[in-house]
C-alpha positions as CSV (number, residue, x, y, z in Angstrom):
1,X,-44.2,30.0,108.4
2,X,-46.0,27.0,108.8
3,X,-44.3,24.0,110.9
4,X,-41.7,21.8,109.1
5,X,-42.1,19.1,112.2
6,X,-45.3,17.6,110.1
7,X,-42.8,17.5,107.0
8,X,-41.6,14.8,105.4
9,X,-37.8,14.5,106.6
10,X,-36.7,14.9,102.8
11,X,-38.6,17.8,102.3
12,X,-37.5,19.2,105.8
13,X,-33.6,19.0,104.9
14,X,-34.1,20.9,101.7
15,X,-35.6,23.7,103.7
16,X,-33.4,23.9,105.7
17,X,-30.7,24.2,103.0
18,X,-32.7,26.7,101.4
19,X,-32.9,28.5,104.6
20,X,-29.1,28.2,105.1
21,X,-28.9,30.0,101.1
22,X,-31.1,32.9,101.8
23,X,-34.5,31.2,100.7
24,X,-33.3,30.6,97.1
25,X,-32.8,27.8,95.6
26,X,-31.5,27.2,92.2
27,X,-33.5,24.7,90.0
28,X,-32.0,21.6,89.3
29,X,-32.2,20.3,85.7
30,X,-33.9,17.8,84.5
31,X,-32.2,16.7,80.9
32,X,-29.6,14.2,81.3
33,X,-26.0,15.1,80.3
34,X,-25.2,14.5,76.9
35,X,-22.4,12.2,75.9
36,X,-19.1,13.7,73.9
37,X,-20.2,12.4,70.2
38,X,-17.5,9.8,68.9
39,X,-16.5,9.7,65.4
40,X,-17.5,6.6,63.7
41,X,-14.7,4.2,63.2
42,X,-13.5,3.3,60.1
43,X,-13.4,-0.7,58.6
44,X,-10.3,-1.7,57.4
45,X,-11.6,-2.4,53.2
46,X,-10.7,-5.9,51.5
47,X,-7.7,-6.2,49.4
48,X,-9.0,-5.3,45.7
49,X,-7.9,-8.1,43.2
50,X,-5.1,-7.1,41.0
51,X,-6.2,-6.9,37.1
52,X,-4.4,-8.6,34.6
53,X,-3.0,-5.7,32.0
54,X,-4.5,-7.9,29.1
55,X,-7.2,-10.5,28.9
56,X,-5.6,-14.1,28.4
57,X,-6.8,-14.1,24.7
58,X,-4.4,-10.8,24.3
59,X,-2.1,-12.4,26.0
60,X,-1.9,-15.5,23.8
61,X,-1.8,-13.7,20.8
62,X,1.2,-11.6,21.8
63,X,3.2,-14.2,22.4
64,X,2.2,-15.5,19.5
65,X,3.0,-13.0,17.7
66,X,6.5,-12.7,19.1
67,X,7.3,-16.6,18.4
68,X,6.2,-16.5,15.2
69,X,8.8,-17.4,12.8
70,X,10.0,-14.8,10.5
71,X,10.4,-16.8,7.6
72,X,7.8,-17.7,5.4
73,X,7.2,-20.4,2.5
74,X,5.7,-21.2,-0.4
75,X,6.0,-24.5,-2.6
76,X,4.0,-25.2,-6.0
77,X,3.6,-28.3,-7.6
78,X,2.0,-27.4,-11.2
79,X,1.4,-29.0,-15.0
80,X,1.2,-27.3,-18.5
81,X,-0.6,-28.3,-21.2
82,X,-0.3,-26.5,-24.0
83,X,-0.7,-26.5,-27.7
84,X,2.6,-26.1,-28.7
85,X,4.3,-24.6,-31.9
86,X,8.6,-24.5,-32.1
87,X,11.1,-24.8,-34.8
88,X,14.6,-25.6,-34.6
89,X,16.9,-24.2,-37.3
90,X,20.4,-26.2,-37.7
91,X,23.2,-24.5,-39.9
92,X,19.7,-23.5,-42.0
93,X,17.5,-26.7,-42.0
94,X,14.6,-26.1,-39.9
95,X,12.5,-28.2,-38.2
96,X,8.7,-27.1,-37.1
97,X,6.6,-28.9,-34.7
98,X,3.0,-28.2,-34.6
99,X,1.1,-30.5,-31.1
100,X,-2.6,-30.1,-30.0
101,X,-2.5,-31.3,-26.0
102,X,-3.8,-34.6,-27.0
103,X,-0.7,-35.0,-29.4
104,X,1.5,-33.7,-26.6
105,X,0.4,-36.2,-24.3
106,X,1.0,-39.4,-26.4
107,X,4.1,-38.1,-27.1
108,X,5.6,-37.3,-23.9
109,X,8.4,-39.1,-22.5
110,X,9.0,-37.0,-19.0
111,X,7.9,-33.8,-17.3
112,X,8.6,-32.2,-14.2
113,X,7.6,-28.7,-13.0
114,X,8.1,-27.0,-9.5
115,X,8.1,-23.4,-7.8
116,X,8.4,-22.3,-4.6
117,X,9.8,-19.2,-2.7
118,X,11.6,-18.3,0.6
119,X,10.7,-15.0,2.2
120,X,11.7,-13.0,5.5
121,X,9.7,-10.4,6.7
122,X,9.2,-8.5,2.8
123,X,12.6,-9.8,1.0
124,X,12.8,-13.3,-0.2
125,X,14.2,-15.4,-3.6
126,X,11.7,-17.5,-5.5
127,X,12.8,-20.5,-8.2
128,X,11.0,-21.7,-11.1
129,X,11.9,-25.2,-12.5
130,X,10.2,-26.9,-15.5
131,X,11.6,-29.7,-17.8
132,X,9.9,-32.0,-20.9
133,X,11.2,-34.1,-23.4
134,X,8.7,-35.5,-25.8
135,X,9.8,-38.2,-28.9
136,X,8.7,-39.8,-31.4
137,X,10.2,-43.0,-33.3
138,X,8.7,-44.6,-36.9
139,X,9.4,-47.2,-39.0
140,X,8.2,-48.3,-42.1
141,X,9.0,-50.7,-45.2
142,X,9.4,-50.6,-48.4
143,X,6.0,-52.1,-50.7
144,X,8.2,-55.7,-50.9
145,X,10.2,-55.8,-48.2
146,X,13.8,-55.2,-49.2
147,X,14.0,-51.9,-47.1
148,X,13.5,-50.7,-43.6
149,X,13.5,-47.1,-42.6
150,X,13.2,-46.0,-39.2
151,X,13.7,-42.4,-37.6
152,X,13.8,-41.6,-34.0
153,X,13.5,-37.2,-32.7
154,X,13.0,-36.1,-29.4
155,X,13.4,-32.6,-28.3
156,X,13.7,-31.1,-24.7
157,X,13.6,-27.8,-23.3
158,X,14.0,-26.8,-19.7
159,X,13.5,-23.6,-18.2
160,X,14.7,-22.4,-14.7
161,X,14.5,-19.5,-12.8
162,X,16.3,-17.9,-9.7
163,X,15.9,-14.3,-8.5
164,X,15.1,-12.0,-5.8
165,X,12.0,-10.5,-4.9
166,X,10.1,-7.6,-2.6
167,X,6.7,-7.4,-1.2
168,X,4.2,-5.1,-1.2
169,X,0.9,-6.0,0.6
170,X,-0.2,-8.5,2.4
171,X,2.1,-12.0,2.7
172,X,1.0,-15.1,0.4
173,X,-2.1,-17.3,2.4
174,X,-4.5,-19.6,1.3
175,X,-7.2,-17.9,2.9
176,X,-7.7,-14.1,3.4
177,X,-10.0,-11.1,3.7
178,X,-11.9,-10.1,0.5
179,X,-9.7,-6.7,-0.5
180,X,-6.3,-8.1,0.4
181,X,-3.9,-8.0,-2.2
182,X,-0.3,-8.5,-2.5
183,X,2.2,-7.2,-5.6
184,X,5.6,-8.8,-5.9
185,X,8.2,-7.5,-8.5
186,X,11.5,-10.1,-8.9
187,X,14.6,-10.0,-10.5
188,X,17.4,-12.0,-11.6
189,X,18.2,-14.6,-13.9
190,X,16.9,-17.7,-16.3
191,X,18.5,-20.6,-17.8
192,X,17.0,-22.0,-20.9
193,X,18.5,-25.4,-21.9
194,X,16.9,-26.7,-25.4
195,X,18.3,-29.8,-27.7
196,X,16.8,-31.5,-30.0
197,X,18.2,-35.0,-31.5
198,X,17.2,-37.2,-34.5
199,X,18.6,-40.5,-35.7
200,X,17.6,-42.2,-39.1
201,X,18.3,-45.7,-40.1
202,X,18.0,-47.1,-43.3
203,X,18.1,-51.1,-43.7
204,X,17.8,-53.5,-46.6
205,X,16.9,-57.1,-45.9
206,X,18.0,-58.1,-49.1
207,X,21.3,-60.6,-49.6
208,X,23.6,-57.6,-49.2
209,X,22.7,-56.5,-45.8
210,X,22.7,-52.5,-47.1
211,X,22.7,-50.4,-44.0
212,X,23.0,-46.4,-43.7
213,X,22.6,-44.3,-40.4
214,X,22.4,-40.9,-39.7
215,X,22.3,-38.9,-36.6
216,X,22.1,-35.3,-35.3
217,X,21.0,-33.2,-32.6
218,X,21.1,-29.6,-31.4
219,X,22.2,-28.6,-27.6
220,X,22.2,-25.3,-26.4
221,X,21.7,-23.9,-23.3
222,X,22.3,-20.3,-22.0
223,X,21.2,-17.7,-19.5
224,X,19.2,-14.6,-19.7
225,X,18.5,-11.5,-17.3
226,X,15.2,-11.8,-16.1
227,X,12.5,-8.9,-14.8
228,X,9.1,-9.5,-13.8
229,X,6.1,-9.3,-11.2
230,X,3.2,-11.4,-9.7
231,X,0.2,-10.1,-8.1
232,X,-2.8,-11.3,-6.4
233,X,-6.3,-10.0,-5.1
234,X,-8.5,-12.0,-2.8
235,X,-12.2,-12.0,-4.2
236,X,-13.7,-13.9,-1.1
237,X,-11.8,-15.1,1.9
238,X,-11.3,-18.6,-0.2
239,X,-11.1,-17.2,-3.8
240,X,-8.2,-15.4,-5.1
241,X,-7.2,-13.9,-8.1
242,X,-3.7,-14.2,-9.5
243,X,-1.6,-13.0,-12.2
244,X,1.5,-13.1,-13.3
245,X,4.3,-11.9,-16.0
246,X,8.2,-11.5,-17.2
247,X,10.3,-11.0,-19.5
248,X,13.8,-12.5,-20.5
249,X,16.8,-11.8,-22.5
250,X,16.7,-8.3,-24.3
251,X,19.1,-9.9,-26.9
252,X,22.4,-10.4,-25.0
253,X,22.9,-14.1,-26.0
254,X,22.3,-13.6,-29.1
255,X,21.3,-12.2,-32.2
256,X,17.8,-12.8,-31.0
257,X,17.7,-13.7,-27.9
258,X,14.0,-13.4,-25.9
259,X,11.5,-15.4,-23.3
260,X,8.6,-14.2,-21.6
261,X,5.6,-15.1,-19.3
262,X,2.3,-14.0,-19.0
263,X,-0.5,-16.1,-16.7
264,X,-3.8,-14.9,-15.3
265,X,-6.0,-17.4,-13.1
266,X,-7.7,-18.1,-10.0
267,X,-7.1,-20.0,-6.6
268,X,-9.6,-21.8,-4.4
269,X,-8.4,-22.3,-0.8
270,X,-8.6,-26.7,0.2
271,X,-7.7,-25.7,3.4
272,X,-5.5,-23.3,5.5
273,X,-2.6,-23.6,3.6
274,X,-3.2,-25.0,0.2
275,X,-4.4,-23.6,-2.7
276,X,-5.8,-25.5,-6.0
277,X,-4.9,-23.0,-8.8
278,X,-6.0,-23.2,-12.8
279,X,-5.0,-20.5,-15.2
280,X,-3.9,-20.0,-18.7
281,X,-0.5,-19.4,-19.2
282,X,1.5,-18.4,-22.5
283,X,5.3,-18.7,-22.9
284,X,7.3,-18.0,-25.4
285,X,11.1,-18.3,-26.1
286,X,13.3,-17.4,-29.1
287,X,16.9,-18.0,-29.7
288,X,19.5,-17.4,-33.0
289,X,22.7,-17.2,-33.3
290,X,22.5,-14.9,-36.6
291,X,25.0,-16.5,-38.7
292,X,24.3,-16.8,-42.5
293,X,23.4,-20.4,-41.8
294,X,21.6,-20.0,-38.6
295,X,21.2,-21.9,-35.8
296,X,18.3,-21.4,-33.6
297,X,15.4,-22.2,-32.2
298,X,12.0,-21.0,-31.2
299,X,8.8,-21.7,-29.5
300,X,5.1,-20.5,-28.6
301,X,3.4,-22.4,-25.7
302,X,-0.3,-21.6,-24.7
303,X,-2.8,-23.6,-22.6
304,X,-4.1,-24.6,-19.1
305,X,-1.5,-25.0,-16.0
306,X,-3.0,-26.6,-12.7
307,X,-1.1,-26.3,-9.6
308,X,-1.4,-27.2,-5.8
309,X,0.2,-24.6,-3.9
310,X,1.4,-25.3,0.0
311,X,1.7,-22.0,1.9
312,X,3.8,-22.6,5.4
């Protein structure tokens, strides 16, 4: 064995434990321990922003939707001009008119004309007013002088309409989709009011002051149960086609007793809730009381009607 005296003094202490073991020694490893792994810890994540259940547009439009008003409105301001044909029977003397529009015109002494409607949700009323008196006075003399003859007529006739009406379809707008269409069926009652008056005066201007005067007129005015129906079609979201017809009467005021309605036209939209409408209307009415001497009267009314309808 050689000499451990030469030996480094490490060396020499690790023989000797070696010794001490029985001359074995066990190897000493070289890796280094490895460190328990740790499991990675988690970051706490950022609150996530809460999202709105609908957009703000949505949003707007529902509660728009729930303060819209329920009711809804309609009012017309309209004018007919038609050629006109009537006669007025009294106790068997009849009198017949026969006016072209330009005739009407000059002879006109006042006019007024008005619709409108009230509707909630699909049920609403509508009204239909119209009044015009037209008149016509003449006077003339005789070749030399001596006599004056004059004559004054005017004749009225006003129509007016109340009743109830239902919805089907879209509501009444100025402007819609091209498709949308709306059909409205009403019923309830007119009131026709008609009268007709003439005066005559004759006048001499001669030394006796002759003087004769005569006067008469005609009033009558009675109701009539009244069914009818108005529809309308969109053609273009500004362009609308309308329509519209009824009938009055069936006989119950008289032994004739009849009125109806029948109008076909078109709207153009001057904004987002008025119309400009044009159409051709006729309307006709028809009244005797059927005595052996009658007393009546009738007309026929056909021409142009131009109205400016307000929807709200």
């Amino acid at each position: 064995m050689p000499s451990l005296r030469k030996a480094p003094l490490r060396i020499r202490a690790l023989a000797l434990v070696a010794l001490a073991c029985g001359g074995a020694t066990a190897p000493v490893s070289a890796q280094p321990q490895t460190q328990p792994q740790t499991q990675p810890q988690t970051q706490p994540q950022a609150p996530q922003p809460v999202q709105p259940a609908a957009s703000a547009a949505q949003a707007a439009a529902q509660a728009a939707a729930q303060a819209e008003n329920p009711w809804h409105y309609t009012v017309e301001l309209y004018g007919f001009l038609p050629w006109m044909q009537s006669t007025t029977t009294v106790r068997g003397f009849e009198a017949d008119t026969d006016l072209a529009p330009g005739q009407l015109l000059n002879l006109l002494q006042f006019a007024a004309s008005a619709r409108a409607s009230a509707e909630r949700e699909r049920l609403g009323v509508l009204v239909d007013l119209a009044y015009n008196r037209v008149g016509d006075a003449r006077s003339r003399n005789t070749p030399n002088g001596l006599l004056t003859g004059s004559s004054e007529v005017s004749s009225s006739l006003g129509v007016y309409d109340l009743a109830l009406r239902y919805r089907f379809g879209e509501k009444e707008a100025a402007r819609g989709r091209a498709g949308d269409w709306s059909l409205i069926p009403y019923a309830g009652v007119r009131v026709v009011e008609a009268g007709l008056n003439v005066a005559a005066e004759l006048r001499g201007n001669g030394p006796f002051g002759l003087q004769f005067q005569r006067e008469g007129s005609l009033q009558r005015t009675w109701a009539q149960p009244l069914l009818g129906t108005q529809a309308s079609l969109f053609l273009a979201p500004d362009l609308r086609l309308f329509a519209r017809g009824d009938v009055g009467g069936f006989g119950l005021a008289g032994a004739q007793d009849l009125s109806g309605n029948a109008q076909v036209g078109l709207g153009y939209a001057l904004g987002n809730n008025t119309d400009l409408n044009v159409s051709w209307r006729y309307q006709g009415i028809a009244w005797n009381n059927g005595a052996t001497r009658s007393t009546g009267f009738s007309t026929d009314q056909n021409g142009i009607e131009i109205g400016l309808k307000f929807f709200f």
